[in-house]
C-alpha positions, 0 to 999 in steps of 0.5 A: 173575567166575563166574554163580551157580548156581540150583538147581531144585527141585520137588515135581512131579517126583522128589526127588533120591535122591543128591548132586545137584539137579533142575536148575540154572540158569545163564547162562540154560540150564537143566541138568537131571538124569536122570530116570527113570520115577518117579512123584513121589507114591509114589517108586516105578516103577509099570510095567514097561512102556517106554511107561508108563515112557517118559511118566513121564520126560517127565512128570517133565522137563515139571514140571522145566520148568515149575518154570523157567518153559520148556516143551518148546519150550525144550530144545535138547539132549537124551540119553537112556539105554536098557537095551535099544535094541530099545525105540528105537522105542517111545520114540522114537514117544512122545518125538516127541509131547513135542517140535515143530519144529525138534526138538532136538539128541539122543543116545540110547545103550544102557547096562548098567543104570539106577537102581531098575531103570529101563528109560529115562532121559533128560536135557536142557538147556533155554534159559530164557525 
């Protein structure tokens, strides 16, 4: 028999804009959707700037944590998807503040293109508390 699913749903991050869930629960892993630098209050992108943009994501995946009952500490796997690969450092620098030892597994890679225009995205799995 199949483990049900539970969508995770929260106010304090980006309403879906399509057929898909926040989160979903399962087995005991949270499975998180990307994010992308929204601020959840006005529904738009508010900076430019990939450092600005690169907090709000994490912003974002932390109040999706939360939701579930997780934090930082409780993601195992990472990706995160960049417009330009130039930016690396920069979000690297800042994503290492989200995160402690032992950090989790990652992938990064460059893409053509992100919604709204988004420089970065980045989505996680998490083990749930």
């Amino acid at each position: 028999m199949s483990a049900s699913k539970k969508q995770i749903k929260t106010s304090f991050a980006p309403s879906a804009i399509g057929p898909y869930s926040q989160a979903i629960e399962i087995d005991g892993f949270l499975f998180a959707s990307g994010q992308i630098p929204i601020t959840p209050e006005t529904g738009n992108i508010e900076s430019d700037d990939i450092a600005e943009q690169t907090h709000r994501v994490m912003k974002n995946i932390e109040a999706v944590l939360k939701e579930c009952g997780c934090d930082f500490d409780a993601v195992v796997k990472t990706t995160v998807f960049l417009t330009d690969l130039n930016d690396f450092a920069a979000v690297n620098k800042i994503y290492g503040e989200y995160f402690s030892k032992p950090h989790p597994a990652r992938s990064c890679v460059q893409v053509a293109a992100l919604p709204k225009g988004a420089k970065i995205e980045a989505e996680m799995i998490a083990k749930v508390k």
